[in-house]
FIDO-994213 format. One record per residue: residue in one letter; x, y, z of N, C-alpha, C, CB in turn. Coordinates in steps of 0.2 Angstrom, whole numbers, m for minus. Each point is the difference from the previous one (the first is absolute). Glycine has a CB too. Layout:
<nodes>
<node><drense>a</drense><n_xx>X</n_xx><n_yy>Y</n_yy><n_zz>Z</n_zz><ca_xx>X</ca_xx><ca_yy>Y</ca_yy><ca_zz>Z</ca_zz><c_xx>X</c_xx><c_yy>Y</c_yy><c_zz>Z</c_zz><cb_xx>X</cb_xx><cb_yy>Y</cb_yy><cb_zz>Z</cb_zz></node>
...
</nodes>
This chain:
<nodes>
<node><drense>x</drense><n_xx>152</n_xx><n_yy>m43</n_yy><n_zz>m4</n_zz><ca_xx>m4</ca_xx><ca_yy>6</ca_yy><ca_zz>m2</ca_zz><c_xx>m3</c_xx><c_yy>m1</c_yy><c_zz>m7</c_zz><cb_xx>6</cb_xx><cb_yy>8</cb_yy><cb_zz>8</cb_zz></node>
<node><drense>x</drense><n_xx>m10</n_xx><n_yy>m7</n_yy><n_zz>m9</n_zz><ca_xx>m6</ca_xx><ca_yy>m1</ca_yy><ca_zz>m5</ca_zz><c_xx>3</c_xx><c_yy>6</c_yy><c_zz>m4</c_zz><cb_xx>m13</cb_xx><cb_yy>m6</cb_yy><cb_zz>7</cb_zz></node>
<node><drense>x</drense><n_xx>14</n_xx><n_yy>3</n_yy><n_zz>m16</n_zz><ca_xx>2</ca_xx><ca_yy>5</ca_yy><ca_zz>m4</ca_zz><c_xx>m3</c_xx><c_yy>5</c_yy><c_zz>m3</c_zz><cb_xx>5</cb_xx><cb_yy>m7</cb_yy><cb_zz>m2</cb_zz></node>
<node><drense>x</drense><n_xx>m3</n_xx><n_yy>11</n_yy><n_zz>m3</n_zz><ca_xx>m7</ca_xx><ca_yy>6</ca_yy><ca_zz>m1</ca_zz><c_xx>m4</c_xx><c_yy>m4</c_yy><c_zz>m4</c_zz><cb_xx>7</cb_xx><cb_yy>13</cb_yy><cb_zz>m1</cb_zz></node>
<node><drense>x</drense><n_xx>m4</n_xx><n_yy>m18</n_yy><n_zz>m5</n_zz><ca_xx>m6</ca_xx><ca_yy>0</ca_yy><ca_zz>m2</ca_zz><c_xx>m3</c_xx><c_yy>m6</c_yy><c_zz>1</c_zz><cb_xx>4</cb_xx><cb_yy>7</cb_yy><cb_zz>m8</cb_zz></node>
<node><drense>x</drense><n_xx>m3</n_xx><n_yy>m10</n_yy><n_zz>14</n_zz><ca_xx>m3</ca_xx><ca_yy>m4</ca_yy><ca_zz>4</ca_zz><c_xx>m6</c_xx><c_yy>5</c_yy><c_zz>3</c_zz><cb_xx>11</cb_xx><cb_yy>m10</cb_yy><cb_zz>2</cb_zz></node>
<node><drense>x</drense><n_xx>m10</n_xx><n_yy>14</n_yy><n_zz>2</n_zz><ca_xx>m5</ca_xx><ca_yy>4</ca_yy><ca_zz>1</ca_zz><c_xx>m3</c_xx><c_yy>4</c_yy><c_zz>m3</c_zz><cb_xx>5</cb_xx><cb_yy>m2</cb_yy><cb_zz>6</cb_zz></node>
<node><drense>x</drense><n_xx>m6</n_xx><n_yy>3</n_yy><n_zz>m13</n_zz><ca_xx>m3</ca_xx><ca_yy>4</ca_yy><ca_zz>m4</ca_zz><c_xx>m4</c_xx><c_yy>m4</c_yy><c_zz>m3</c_zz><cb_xx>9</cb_xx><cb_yy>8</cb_yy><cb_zz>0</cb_zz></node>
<node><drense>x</drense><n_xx>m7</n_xx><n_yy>m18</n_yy><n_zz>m1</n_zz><ca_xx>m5</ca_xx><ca_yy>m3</ca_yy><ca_zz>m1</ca_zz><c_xx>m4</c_xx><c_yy>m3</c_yy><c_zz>6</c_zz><cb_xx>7</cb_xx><cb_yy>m1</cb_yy><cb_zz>m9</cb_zz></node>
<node><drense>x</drense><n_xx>m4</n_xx><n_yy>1</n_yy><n_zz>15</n_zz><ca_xx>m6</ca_xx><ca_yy>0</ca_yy><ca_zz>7</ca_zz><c_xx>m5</c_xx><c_yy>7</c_yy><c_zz>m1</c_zz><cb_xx>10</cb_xx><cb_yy>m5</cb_yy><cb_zz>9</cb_zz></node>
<node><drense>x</drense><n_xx>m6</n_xx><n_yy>10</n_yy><n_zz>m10</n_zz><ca_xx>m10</ca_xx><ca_yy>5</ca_yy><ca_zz>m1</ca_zz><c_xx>m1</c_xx><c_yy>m1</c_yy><c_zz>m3</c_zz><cb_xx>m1</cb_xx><cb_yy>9</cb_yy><cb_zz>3</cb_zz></node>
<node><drense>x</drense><n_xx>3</n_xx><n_yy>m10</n_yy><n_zz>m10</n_zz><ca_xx>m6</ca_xx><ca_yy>m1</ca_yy><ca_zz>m7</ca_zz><c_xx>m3</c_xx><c_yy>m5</c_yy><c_zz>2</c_zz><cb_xx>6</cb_xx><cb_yy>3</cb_yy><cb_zz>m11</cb_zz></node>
<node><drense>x</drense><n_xx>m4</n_xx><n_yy>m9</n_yy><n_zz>13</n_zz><ca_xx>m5</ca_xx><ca_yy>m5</ca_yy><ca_zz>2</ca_zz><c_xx>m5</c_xx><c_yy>0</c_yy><c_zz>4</c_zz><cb_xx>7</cb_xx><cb_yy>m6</cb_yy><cb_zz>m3</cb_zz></node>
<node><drense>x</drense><n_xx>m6</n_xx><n_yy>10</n_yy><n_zz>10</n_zz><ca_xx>m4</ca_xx><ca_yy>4</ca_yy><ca_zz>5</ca_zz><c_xx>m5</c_xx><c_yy>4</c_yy><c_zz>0</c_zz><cb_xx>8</cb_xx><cb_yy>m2</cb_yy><cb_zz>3</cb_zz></node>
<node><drense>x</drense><n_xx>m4</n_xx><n_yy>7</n_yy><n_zz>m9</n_zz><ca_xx>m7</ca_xx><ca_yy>4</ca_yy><ca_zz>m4</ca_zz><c_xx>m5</c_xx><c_yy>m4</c_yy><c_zz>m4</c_zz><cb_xx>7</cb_xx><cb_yy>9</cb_yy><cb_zz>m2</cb_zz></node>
<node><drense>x</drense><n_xx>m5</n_xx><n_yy>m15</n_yy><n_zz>m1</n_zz><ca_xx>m4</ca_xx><ca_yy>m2</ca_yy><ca_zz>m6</ca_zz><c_xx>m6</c_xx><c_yy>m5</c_yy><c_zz>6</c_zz><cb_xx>12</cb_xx><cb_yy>1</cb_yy><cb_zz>m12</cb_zz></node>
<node><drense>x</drense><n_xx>m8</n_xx><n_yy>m4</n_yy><n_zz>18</n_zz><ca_xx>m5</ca_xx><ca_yy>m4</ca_yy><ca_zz>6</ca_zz><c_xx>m6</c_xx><c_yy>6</c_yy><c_zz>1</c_zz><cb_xx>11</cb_xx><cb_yy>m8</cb_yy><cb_zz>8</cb_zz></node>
<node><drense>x</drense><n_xx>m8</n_xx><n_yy>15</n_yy><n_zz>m7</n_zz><ca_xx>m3</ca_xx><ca_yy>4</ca_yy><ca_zz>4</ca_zz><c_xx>m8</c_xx><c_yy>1</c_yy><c_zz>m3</c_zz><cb_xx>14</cb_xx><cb_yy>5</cb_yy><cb_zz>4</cb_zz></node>
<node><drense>x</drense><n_xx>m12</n_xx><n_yy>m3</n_yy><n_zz>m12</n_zz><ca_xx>m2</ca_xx><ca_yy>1</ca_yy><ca_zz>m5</ca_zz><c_xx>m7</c_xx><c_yy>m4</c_yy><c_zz>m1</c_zz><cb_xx>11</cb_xx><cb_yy>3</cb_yy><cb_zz>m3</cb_zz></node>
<node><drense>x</drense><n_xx>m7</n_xx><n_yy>m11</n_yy><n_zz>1</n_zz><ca_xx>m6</ca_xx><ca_yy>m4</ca_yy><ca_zz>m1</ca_zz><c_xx>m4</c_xx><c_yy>m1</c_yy><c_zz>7</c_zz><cb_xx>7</cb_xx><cb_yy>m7</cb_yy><cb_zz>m12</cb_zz></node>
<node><drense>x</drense><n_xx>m4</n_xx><n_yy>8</n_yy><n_zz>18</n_zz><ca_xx>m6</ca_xx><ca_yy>1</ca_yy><ca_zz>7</ca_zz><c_xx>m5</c_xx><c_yy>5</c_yy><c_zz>m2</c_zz><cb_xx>8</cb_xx><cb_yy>m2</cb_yy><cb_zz>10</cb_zz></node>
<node><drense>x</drense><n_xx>m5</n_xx><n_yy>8</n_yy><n_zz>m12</n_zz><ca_xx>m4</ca_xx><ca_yy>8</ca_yy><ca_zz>1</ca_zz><c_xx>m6</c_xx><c_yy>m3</c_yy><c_zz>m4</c_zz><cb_xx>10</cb_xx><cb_yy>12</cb_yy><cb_zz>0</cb_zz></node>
<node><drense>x</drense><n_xx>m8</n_xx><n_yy>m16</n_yy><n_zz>m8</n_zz><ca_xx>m7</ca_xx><ca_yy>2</ca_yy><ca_zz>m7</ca_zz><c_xx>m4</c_xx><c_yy>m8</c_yy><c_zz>5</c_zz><cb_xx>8</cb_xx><cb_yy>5</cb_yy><cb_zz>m20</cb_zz></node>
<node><drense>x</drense><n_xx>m4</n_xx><n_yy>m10</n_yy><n_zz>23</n_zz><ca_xx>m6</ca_xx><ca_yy>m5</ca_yy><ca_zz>3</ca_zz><c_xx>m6</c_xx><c_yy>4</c_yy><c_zz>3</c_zz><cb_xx>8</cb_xx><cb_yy>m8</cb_yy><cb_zz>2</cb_zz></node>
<node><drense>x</drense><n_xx>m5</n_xx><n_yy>12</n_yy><n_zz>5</n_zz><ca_xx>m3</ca_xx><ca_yy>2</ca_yy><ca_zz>6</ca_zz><c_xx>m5</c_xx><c_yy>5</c_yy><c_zz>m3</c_zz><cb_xx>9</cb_xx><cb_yy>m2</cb_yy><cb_zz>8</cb_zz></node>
<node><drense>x</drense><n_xx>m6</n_xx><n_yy>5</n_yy><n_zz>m14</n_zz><ca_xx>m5</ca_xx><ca_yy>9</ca_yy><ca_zz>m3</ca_zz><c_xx>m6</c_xx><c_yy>m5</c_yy><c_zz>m3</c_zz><cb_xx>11</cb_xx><cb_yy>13</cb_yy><cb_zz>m5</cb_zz></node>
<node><drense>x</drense><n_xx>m10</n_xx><n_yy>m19</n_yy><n_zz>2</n_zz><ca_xx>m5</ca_xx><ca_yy>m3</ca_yy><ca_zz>m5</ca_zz><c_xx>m6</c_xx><c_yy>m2</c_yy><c_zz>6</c_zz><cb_xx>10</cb_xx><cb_yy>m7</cb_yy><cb_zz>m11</cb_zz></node>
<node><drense>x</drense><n_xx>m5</n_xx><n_yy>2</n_yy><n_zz>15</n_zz><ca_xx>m7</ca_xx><ca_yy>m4</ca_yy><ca_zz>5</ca_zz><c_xx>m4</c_xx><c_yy>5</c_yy><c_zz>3</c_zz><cb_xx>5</cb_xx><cb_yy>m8</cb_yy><cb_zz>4</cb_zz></node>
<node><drense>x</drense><n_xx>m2</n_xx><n_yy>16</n_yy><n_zz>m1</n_zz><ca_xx>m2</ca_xx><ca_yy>6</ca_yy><ca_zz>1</ca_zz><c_xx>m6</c_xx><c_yy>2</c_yy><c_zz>m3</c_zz><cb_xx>10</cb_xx><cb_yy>1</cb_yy><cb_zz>3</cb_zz></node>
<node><drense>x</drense><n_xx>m8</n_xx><n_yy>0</n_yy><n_zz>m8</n_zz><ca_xx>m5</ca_xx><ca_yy>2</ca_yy><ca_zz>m7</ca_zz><c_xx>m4</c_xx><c_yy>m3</c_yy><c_zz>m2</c_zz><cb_xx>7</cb_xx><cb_yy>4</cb_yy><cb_zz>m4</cb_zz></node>
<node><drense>x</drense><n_xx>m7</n_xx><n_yy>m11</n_yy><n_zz>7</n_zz><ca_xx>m4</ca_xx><ca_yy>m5</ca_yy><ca_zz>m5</ca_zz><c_xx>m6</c_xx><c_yy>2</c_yy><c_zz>8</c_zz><cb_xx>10</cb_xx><cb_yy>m13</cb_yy><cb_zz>m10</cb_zz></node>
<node><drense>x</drense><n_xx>m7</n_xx><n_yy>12</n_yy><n_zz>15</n_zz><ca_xx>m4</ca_xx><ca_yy>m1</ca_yy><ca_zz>7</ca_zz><c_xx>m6</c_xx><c_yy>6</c_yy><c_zz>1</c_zz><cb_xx>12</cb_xx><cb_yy>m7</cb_yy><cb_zz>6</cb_zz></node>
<node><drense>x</drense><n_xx>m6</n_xx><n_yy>12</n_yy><n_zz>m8</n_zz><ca_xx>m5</ca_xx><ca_yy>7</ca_yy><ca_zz>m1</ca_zz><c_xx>m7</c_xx><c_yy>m1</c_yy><c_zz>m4</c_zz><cb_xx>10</cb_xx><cb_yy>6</cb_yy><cb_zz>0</cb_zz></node>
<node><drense>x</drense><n_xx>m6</n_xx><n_yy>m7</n_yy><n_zz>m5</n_zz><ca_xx>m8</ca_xx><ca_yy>m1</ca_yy><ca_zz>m6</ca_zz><c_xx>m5</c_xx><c_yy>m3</c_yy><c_zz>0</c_zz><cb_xx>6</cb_xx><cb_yy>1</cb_yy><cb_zz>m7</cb_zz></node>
<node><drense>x</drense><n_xx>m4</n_xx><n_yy>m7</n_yy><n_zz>10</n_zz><ca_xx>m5</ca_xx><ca_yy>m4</ca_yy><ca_zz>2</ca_zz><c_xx>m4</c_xx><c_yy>0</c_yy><c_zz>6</c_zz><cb_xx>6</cb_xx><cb_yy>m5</cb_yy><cb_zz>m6</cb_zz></node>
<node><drense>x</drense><n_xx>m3</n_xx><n_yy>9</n_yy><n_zz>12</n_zz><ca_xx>m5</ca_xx><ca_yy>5</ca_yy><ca_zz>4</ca_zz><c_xx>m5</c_xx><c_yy>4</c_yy><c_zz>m3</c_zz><cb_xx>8</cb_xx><cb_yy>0</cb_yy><cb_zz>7</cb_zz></node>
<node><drense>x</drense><n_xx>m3</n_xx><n_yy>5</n_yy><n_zz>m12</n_zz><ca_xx>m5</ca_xx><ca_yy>4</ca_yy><ca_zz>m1</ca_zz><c_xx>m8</c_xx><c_yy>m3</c_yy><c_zz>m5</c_zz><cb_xx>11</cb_xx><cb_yy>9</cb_yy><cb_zz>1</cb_zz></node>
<node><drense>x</drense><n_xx>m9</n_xx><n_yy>m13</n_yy><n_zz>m5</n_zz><ca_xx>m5</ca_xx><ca_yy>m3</ca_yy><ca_zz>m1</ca_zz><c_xx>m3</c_xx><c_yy>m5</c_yy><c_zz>4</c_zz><cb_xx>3</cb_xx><cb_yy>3</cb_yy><cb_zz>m8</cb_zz></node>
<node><drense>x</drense><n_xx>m2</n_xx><n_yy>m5</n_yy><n_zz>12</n_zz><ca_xx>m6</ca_xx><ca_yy>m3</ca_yy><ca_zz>5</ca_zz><c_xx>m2</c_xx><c_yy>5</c_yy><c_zz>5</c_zz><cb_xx>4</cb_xx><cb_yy>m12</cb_yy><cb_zz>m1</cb_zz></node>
<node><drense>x</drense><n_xx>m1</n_xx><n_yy>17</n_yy><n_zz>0</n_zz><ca_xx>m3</ca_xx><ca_yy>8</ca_yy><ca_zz>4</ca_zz><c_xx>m7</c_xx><c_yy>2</c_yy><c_zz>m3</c_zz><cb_xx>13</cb_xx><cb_yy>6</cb_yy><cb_zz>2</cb_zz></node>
<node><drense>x</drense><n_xx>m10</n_xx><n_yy>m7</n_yy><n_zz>m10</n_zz><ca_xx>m4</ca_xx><ca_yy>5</ca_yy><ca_zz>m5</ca_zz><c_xx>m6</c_xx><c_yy>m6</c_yy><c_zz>m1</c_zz><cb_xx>10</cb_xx><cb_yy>7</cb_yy><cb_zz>m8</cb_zz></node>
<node><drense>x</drense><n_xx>m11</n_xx><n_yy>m12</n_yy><n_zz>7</n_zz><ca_xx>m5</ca_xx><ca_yy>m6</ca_yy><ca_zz>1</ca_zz><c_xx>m5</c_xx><c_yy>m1</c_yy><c_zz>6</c_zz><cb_xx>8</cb_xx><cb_yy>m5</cb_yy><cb_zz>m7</cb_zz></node>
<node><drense>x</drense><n_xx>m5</n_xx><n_yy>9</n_yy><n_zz>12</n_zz><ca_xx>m2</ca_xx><ca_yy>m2</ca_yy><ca_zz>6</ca_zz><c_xx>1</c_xx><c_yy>m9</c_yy><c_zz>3</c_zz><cb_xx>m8</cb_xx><cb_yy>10</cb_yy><cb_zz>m3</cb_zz></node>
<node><drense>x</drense><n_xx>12</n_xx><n_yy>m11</n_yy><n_zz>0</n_zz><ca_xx>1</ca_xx><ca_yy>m6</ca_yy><ca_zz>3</ca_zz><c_xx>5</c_xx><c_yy>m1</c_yy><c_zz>6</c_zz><cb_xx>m3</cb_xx><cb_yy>m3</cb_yy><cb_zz>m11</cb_zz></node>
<node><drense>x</drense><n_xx>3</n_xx><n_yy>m3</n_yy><n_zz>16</n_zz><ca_xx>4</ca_xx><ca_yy>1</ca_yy><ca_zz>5</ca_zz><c_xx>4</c_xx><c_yy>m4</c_yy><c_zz>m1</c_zz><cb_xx>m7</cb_xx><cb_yy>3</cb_yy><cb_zz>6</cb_zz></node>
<node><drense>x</drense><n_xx>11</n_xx><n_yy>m3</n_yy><n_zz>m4</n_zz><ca_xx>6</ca_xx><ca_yy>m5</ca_yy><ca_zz>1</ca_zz><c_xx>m1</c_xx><c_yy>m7</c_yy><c_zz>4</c_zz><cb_xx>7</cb_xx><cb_yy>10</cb_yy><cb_zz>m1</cb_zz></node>
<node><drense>x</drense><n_xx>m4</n_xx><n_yy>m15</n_yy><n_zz>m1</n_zz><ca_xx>m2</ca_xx><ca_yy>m5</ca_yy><ca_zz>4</ca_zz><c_xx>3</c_xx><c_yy>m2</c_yy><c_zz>6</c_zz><cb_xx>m4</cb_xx><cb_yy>m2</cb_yy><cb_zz>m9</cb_zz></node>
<node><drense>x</drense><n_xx>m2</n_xx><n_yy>m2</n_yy><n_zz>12</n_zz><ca_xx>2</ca_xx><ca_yy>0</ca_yy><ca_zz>7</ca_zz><c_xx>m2</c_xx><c_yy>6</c_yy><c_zz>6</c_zz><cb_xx>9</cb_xx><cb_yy>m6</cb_yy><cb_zz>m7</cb_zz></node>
<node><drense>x</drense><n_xx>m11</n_xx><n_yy>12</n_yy><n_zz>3</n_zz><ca_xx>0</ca_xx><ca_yy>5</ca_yy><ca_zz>4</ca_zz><c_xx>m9</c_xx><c_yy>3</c_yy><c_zz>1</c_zz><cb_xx>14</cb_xx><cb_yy>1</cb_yy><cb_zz>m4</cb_zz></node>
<node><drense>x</drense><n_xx>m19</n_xx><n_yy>m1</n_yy><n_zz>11</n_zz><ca_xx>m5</ca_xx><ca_yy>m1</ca_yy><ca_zz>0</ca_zz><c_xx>m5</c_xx><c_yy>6</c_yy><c_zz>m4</c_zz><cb_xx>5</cb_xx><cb_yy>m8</cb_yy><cb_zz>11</cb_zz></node>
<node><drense>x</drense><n_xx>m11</n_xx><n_yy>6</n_yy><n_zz>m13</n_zz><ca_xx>m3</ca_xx><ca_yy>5</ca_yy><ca_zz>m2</ca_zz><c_xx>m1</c_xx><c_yy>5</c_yy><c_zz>2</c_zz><cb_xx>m3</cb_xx><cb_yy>m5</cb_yy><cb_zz>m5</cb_zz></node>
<node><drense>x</drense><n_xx>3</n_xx><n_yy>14</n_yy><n_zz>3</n_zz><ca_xx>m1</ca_xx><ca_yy>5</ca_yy><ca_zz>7</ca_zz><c_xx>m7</c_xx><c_yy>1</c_yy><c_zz>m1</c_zz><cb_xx>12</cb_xx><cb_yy>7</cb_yy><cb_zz>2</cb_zz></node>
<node><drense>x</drense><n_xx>m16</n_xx><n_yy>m8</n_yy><n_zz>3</n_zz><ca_xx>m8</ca_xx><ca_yy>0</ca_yy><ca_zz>1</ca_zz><c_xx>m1</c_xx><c_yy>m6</c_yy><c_zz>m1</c_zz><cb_xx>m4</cb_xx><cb_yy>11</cb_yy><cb_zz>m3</cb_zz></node>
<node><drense>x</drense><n_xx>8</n_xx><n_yy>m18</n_yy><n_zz>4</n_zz><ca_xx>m5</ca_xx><ca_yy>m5</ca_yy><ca_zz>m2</ca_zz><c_xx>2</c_xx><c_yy>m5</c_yy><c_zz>5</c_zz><cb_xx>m3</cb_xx><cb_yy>3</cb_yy><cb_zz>m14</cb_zz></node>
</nodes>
């Protein structure tokens, strides 16, 4: 059986995995956002995707 402070360094390390996932995922999120909204705000389209009315 795994000691206390064996296990007390398994969640700090599992928080800290958890942690540096959450600021990756919120960044790409945030980056992916912003950059929609400005090709919303430019009228520009994304590529790959066909012109509407054209």
């Amino acid at each position: 059986m795994m000691s206390l402070a064996g296990l007390a360094l398994y969640l700090v390390f599992l928080g800290l995995f958890l942690y540096a996932l959450y600021w990756v995922v919120n960044r790409a999120v945030l980056h992916a956002l912003r950059t929609h909204h400005d090709e919303v705000r430019t009228g520009a389209t994304p590529s790959g995707s066909p012109r509407p009315g054209g």
